[in-house]
BADREN-255458 format. One record per residue (C-alpha): residue in three letters; x, y, z; residue number from 1. Coordinates in nm, 3 decimals, always signed. Layout:
# BADREN-255458
> ala/X/Y/Z/NUM
...
This chain:
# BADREN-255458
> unk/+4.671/+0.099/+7.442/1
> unk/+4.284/+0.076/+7.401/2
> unk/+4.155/+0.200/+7.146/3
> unk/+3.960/+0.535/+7.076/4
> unk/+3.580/+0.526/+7.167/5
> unk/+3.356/+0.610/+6.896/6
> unk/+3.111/+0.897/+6.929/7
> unk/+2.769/+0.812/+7.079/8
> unk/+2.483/+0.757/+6.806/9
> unk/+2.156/+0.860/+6.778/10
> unk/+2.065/+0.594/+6.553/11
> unk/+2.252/+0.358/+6.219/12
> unk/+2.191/+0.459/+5.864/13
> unk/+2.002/+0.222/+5.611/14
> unk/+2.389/+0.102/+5.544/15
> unk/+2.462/+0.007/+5.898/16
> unk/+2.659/+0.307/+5.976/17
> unk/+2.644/+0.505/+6.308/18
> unk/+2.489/+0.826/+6.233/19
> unk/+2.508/+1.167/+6.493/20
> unk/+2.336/+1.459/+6.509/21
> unk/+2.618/+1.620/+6.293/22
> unk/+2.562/+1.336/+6.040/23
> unk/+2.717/+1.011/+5.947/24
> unk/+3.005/+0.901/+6.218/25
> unk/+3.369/+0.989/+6.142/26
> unk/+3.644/+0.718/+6.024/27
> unk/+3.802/+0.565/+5.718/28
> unk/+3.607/+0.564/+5.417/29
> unk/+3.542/+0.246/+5.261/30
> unk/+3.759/+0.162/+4.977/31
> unk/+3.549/-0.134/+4.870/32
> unk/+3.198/-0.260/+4.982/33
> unk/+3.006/-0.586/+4.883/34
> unk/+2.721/-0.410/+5.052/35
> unk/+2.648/-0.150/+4.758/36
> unk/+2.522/-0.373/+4.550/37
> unk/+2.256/-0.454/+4.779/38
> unk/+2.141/-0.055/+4.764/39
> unk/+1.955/-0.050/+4.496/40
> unk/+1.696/-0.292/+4.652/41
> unk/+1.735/-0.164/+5.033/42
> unk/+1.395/-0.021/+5.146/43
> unk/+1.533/+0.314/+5.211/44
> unk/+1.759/+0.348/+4.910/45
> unk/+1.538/+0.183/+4.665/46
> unk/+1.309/+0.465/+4.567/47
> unk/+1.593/+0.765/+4.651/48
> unk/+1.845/+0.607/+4.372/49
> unk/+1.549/+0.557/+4.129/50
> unk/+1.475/+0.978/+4.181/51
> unk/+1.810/+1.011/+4.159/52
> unk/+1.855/+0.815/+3.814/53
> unk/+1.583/+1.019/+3.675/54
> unk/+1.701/+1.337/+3.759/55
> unk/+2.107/+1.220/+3.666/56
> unk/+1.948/+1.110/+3.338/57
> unk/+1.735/+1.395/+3.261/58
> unk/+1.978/+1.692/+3.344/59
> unk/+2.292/+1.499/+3.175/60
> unk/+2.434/+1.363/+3.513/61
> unk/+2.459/+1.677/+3.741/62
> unk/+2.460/+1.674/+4.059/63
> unk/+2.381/+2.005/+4.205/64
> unk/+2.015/+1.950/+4.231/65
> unk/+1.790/+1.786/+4.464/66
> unk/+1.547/+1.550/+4.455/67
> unk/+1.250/+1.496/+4.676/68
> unk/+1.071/+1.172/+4.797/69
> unk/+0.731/+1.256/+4.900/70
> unk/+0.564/+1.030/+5.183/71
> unk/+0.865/+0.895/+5.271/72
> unk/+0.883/+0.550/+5.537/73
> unk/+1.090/+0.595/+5.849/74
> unk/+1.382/+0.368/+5.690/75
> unk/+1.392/+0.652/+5.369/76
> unk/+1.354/+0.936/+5.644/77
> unk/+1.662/+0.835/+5.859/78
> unk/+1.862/+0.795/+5.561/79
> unk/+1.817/+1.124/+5.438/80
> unk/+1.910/+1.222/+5.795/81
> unk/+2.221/+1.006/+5.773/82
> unk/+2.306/+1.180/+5.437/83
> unk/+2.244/+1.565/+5.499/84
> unk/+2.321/+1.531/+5.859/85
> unk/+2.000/+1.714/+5.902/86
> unk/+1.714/+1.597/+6.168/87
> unk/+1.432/+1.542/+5.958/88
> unk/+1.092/+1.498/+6.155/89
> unk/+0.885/+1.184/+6.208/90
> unk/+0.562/+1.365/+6.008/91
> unk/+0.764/+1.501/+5.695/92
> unk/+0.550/+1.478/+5.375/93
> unk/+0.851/+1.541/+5.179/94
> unk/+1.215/+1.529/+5.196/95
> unk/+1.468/+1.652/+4.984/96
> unk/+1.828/+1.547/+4.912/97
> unk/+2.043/+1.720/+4.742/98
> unk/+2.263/+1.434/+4.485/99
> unk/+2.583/+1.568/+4.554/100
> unk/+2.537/+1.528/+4.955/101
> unk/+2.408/+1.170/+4.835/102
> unk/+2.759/+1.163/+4.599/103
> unk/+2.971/+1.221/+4.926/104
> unk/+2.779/+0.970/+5.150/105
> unk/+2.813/+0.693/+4.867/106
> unk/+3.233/+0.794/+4.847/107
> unk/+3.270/+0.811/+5.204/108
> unk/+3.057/+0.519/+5.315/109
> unk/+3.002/+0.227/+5.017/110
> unk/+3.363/+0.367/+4.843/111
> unk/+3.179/+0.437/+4.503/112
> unk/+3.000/+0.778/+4.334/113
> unk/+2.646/+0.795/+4.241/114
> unk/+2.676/+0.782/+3.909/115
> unk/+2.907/+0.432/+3.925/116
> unk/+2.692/+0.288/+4.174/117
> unk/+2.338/+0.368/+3.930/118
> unk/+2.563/+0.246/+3.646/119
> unk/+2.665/-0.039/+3.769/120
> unk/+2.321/-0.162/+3.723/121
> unk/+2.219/-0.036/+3.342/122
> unk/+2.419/+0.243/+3.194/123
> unk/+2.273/+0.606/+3.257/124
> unk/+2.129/+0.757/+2.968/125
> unk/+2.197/+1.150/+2.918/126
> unk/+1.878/+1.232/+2.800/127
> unk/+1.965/+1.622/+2.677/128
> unk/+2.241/+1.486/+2.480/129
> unk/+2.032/+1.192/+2.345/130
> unk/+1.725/+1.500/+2.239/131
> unk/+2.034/+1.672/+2.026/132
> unk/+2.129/+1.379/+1.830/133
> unk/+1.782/+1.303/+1.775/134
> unk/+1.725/+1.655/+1.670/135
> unk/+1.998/+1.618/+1.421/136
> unk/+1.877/+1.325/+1.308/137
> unk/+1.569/+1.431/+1.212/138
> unk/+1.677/+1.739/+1.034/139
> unk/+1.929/+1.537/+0.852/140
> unk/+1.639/+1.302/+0.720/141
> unk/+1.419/+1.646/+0.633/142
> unk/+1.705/+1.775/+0.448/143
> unk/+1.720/+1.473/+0.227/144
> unk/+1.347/+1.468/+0.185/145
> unk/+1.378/+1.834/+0.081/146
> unk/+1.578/+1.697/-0.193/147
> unk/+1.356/+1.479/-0.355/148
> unk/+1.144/+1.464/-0.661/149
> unk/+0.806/+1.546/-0.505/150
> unk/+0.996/+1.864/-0.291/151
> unk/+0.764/+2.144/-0.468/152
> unk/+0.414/+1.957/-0.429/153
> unk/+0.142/+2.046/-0.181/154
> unk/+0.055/+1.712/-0.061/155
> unk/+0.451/+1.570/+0.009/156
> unk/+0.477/+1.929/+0.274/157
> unk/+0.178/+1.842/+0.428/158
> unk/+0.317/+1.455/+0.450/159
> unk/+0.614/+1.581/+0.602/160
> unk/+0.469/+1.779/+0.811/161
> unk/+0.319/+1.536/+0.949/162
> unk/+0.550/+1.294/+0.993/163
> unk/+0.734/+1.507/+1.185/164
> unk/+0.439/+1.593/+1.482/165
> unk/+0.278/+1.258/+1.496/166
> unk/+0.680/+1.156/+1.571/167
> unk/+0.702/+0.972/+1.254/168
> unk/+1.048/+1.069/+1.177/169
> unk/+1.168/+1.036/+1.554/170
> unk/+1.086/+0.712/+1.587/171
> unk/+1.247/+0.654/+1.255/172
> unk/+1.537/+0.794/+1.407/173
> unk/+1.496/+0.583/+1.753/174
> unk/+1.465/+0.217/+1.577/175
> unk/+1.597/+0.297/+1.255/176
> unk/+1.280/+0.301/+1.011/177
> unk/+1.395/+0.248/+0.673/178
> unk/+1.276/+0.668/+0.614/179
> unk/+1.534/+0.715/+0.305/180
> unk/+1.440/+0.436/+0.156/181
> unk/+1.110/+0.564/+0.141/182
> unk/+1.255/+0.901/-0.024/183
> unk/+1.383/+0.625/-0.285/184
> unk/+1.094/+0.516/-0.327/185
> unk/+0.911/+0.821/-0.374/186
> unk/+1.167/+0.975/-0.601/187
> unk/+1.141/+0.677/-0.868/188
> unk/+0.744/+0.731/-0.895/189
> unk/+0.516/+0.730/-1.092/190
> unk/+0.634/+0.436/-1.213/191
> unk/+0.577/+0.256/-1.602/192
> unk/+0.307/+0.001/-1.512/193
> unk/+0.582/-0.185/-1.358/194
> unk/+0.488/-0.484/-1.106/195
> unk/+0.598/-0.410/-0.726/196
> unk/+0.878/-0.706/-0.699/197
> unk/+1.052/-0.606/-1.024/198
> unk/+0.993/-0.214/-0.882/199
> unk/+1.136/-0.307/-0.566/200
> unk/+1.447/-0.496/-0.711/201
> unk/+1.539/-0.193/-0.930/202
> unk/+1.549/+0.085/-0.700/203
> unk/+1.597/-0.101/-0.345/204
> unk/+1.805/-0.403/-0.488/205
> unk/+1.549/-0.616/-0.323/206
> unk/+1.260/-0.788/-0.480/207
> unk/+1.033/-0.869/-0.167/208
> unk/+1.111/-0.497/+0.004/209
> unk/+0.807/-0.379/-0.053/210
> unk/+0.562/-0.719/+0.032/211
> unk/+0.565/-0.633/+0.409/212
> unk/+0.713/-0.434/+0.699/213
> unk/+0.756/-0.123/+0.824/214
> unk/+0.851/+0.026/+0.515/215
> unk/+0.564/-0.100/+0.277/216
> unk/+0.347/+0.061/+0.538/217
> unk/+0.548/+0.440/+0.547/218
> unk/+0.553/+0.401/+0.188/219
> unk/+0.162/+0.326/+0.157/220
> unk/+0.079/+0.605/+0.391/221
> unk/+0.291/+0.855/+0.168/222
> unk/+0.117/+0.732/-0.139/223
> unk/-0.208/+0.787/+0.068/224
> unk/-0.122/+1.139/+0.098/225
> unk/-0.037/+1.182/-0.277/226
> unk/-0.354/+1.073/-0.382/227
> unk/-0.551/+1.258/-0.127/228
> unk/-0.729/+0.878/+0.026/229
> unk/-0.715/+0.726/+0.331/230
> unk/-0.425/+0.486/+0.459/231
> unk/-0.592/+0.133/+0.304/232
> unk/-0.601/-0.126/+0.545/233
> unk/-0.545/-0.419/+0.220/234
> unk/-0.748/-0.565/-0.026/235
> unk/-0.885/-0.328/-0.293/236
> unk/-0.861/-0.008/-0.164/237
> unk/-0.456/-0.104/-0.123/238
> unk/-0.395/-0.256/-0.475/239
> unk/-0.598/+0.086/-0.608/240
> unk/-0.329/+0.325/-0.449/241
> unk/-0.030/+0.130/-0.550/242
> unk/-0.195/+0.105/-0.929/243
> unk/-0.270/+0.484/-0.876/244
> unk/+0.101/+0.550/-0.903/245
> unk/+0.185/+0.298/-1.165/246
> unk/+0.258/+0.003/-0.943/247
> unk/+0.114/-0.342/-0.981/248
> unk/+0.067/-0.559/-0.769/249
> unk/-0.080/-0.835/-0.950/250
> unk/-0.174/-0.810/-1.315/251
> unk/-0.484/-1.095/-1.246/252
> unk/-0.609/-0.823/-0.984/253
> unk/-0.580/-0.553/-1.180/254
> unk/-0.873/-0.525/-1.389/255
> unk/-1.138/-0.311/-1.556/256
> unk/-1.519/-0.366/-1.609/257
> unk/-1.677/-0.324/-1.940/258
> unk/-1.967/-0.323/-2.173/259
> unk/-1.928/-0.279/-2.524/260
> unk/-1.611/-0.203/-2.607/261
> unk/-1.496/-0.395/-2.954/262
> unk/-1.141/-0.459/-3.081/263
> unk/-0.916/-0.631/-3.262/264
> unk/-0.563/-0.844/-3.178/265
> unk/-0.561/-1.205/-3.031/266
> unk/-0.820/-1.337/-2.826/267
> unk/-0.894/-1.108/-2.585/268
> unk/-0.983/-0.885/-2.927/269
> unk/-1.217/-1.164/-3.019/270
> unk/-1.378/-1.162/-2.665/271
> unk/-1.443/-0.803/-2.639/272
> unk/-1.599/-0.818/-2.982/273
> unk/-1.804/-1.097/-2.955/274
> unk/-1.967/-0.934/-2.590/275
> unk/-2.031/-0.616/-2.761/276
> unk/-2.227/-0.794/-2.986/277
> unk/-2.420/-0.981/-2.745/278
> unk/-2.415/-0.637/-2.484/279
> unk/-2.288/-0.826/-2.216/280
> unk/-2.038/-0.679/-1.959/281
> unk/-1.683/-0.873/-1.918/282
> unk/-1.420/-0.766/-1.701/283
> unk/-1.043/-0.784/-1.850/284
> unk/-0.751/-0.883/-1.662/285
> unk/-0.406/-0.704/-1.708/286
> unk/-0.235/-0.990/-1.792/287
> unk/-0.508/-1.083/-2.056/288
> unk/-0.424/-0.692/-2.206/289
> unk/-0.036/-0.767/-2.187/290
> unk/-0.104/-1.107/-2.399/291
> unk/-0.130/-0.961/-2.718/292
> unk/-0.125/-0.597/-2.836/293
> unk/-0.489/-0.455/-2.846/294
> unk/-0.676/-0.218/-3.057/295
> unk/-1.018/-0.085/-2.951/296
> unk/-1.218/-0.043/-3.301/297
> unk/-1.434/+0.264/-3.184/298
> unk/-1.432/+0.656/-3.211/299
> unk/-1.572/+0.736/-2.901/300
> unk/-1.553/+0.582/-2.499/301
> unk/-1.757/+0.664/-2.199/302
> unk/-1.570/+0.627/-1.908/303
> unk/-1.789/+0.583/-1.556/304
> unk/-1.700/+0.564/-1.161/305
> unk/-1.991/+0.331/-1.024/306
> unk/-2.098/-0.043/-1.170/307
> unk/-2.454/+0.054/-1.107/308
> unk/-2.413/+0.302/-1.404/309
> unk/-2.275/+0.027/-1.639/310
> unk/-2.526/-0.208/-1.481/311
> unk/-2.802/+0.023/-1.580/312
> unk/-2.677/+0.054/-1.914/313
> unk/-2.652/-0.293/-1.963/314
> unk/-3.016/-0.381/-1.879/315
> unk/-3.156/-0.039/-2.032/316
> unk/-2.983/-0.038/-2.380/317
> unk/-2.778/-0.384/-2.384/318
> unk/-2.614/-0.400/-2.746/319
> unk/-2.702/-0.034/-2.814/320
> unk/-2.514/+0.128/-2.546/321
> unk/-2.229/+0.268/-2.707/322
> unk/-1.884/+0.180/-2.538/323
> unk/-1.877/+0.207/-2.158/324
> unk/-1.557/+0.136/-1.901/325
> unk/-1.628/+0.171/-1.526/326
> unk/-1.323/+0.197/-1.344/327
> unk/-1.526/+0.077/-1.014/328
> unk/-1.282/+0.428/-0.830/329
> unk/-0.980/+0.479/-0.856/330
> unk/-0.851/+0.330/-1.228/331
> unk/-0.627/+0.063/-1.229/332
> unk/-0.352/-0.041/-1.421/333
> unk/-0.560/-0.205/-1.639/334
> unk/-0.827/+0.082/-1.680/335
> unk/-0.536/+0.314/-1.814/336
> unk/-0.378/+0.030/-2.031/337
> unk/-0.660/-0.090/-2.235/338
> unk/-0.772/+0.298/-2.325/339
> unk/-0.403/+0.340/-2.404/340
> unk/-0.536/+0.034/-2.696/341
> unk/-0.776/+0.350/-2.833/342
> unk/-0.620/+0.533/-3.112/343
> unk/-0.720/+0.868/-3.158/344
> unk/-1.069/+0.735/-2.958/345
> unk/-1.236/+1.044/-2.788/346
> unk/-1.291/+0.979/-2.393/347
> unk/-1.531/+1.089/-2.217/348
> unk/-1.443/+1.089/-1.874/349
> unk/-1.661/+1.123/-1.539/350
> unk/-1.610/+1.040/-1.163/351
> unk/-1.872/+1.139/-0.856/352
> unk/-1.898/+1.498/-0.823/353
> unk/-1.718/+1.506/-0.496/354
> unk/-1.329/+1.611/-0.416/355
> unk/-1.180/+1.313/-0.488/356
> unk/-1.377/+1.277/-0.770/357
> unk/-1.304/+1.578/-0.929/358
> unk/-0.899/+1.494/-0.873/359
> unk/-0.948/+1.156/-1.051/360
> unk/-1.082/+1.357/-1.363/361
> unk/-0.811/+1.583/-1.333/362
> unk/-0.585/+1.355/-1.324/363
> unk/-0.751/+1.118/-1.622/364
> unk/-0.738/+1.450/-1.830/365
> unk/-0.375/+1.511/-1.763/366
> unk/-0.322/+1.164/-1.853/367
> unk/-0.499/+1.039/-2.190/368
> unk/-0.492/+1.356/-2.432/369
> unk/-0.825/+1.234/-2.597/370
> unk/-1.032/+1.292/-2.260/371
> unk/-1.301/+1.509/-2.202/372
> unk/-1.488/+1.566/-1.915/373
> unk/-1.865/+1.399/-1.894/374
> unk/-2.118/+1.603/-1.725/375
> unk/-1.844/+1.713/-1.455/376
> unk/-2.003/+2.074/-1.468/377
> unk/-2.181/+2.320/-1.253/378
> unk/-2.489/+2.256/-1.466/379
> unk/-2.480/+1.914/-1.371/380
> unk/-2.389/+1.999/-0.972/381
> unk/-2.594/+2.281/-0.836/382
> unk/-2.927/+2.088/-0.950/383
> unk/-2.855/+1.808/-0.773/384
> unk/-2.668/+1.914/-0.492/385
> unk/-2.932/+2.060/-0.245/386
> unk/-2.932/+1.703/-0.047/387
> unk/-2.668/+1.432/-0.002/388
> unk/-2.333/+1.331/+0.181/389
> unk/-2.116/+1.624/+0.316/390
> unk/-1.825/+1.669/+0.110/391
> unk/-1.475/+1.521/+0.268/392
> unk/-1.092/+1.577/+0.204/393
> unk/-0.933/+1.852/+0.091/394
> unk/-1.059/+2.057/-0.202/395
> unk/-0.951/+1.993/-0.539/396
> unk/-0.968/+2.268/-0.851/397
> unk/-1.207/+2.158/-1.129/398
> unk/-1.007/+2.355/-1.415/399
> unk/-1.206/+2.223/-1.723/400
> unk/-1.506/+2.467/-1.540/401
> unk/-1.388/+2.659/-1.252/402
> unk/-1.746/+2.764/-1.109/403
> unk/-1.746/+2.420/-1.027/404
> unk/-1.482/+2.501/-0.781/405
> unk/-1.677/+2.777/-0.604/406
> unk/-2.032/+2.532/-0.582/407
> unk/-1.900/+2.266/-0.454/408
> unk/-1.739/+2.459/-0.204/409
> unk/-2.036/+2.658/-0.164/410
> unk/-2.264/+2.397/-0.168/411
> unk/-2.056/+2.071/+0.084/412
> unk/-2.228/+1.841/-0.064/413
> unk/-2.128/+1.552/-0.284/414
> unk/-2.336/+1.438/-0.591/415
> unk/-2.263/+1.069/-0.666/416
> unk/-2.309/+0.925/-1.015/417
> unk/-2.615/+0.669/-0.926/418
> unk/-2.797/+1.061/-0.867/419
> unk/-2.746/+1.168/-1.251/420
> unk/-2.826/+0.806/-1.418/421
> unk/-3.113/+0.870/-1.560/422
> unk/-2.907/+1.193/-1.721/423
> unk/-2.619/+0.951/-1.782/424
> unk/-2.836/+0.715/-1.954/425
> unk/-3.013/+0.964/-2.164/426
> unk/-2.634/+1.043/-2.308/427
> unk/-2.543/+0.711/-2.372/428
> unk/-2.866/+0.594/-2.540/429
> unk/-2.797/+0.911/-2.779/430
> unk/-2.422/+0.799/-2.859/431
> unk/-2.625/+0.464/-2.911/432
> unk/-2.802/+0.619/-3.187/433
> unk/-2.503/+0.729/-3.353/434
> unk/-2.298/+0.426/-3.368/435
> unk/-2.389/+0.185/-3.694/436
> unk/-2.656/-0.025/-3.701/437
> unk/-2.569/-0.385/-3.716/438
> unk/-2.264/-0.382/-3.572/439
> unk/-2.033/-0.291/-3.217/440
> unk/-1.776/-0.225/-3.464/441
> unk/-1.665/+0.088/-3.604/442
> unk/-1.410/+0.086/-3.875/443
């Protein structure tokens, strides 16, 4: 008996199948095929299962939609005939499939579905699903930052903020950024003075957490945001913003420039004596304050920003100038620990009049009870203020003179110290006056 004649084709399918005007020839489908495997790189399959993955993986896998191949080569155009059963023209610009007619094609001819055949490759991602875990993610890891210490302050909103548009927190979600070990981090600061490895060991059990990585550089760019300064690249500006929140990073860093400024205990006592004497500046190391307990043997400090201020002092009044501390920006460690060494000492405290100036002398008031500001005033702004660099960063309140406030928002200009020296100088030659002749000590 012969057997039945197949129906005439107008042409074979990218698979080798006959294909009719009513689409792909009838007959057994395939139960297995080595040839699928193949698809994927077959000139007209190639680019149709890579629209198709896309679209699978960015609806969650349906498949009643279409997708459309635009310019498509004659091998692509006769296989979307061979699939919709559809005559498609020689000079389409477009075609357009819809995946479940590709679905039935793949069952009937290769013996597998679209989605095992993409699969089969690299697993399909479901790309809505993925966007709702993420989702949850990230408000899980806001809820816990919600939580912390810092919850109720201005600047850890605005950090959250915008952690969450620059995609901060999704990528912590993606590859697993260490995020709540920043919140620990965060929620055990300010910290006593304490050096970063032992800091590190006590609240992440790990002494060398913080040295490098991913998370040293989250944390840095929250502390960045706490103290109003930009993200530091290293060096200085970097060991100022850990100091700035009680973390040292190494006590022979960590020092503080002075001239003047007498006291008793140890060597370092003799030191500091001896160079008030003589009126010659000497910068202290925190480990040379930690050596010995310190006592600074004078009744009143002047605290400055800038060296040239100190530097002027130095060559203008030498052993006259009464006792002077530049803290060279923002105070370190050892800035705050040696004028903790001043007993009932009266500070006076000044920074440039600019924003972040005016939030270090906040902050120094807040922090030593003995401080007073030093010419941080709208008498000493609006003079000086008609020329000079425009005032960056957010504003900060000035509430030891609160017109302040209102000039320097008025006026957008900043008023460095090296501007008021010869004012500066004028005060310190006077507090020169008052100290005891003879002697840098006062007892």
């Amino acid at each position: 008996m012969s057997a039945e004649p197949r129906p005439p084709a107008d042409h074979t399918d990218a698979s080798g199948q006959p294909v009719t005007q009513d689409g792909p020839a009838a007959g057994p489908p395939r139960q297995t095929d080595p040839g699928r495997q193949r698809l994927p790189d077959d000139p007209g399959w190639r680019r149709l299962l890579a629209a198709a993955r896309r679209s699978l993986e960015r609806t969650g896998g349906r498949l009643d939609v279409a997708v459309t191949l635009t310019s498509p080569t004659d091998a692509e155009r006769l296989l979307i005939i061979g699939i919709s059963g559809a005559h498609r023209s020689a000079g389409s610009a477009r075609l357009s499939v819809r995946l479940s007619d590709v679905d039935d094609h793949l069952r009937a001819v290769h013996g597998v579905g679209l989605r095992d055949l993409l699969s089969a490759a690299f697993p399909l991602r479901n790309r809505p699903a993925e966007a709702q875990r993420e989702a949850r993610a990230r408000e899980a890891l806001l809820t816990a930052a919600r939580a912390g210490r810092h919850a109720n302050a201005g600047w850890y909103g605005a950090w959250l903020d915008t952690l969450r548009r620059d995609g901060t927190l999704t990528r912590a979600v993606r590859t697993g950024l260490p995020f709540r070990d920043v919140l620990r981090v965060l929620d055990a600061l300010p910290a006593p003075d304490e050096p970063v490895p032992v800091f590190a060991d006590r609240v992440l059990d790990d002494t060398k957490a913080l040295a490098e990585g991913p998370l040293r550089g989250l944390v840095l760019r929250a502390l960045a945001a706490w103290q109003q300064l930009p993200v530091p690249a290293g060096g200085e500006p970097e060991r100022a913003l850990w100091e700035s929140v009680g973390l040292v990073p190494d006590d022979l860093a960590s020092q503080v420039l002075v001239l003047n400024v007498p006291a008793t205990g140890g060597p370092l006592g003799r030191w500091l004596t001896e160079a008030a004497d003589a009126g010659v500046p000497v910068r202290v190391t925190l480990h040379q304050l930690r050596l010995t307990p310190l006592t600074l043997t004078c009744d009143e400090i002047f605290v400055c920003e800038n060296p040239a201020v100190l530097r002027a002092a130095t060559s203008a009044l030498g052993p006259q100038a009464p006792p002077l501390i530049c803290t060279e920006g923002v105070p370190s460690v050892a800035v705050h620990t040696l004028l903790r060494a001043a007993q009932n000492t009266l500070i006076r405290w000044r920074n440039d009049l600019d924003w972040t100036g005016v939030r270090l002398t906040a902050a120094a008031l807040a922090r030593h009870q003995t401080a007073v500001p030093w010419r941080m005033t709208t008498t000493e702004y609006e003079p000086a203020a008609v020329s000079g660099p425009a005032m960056i960063g957010a504003p900060a309140p000035t509430p030891w003179d609160p017109p302040l406030f209102d000039a320097m928002r008025r006026a957008g200009r900043a008023v460095m110290e090296e501007r008021l020296i010869d004012l500066l100088l004028n005060d310190l030659r006077e507090a020169g006056r008052r100290r005891p002749s003879g002697s840098a000590v006062l007892t």
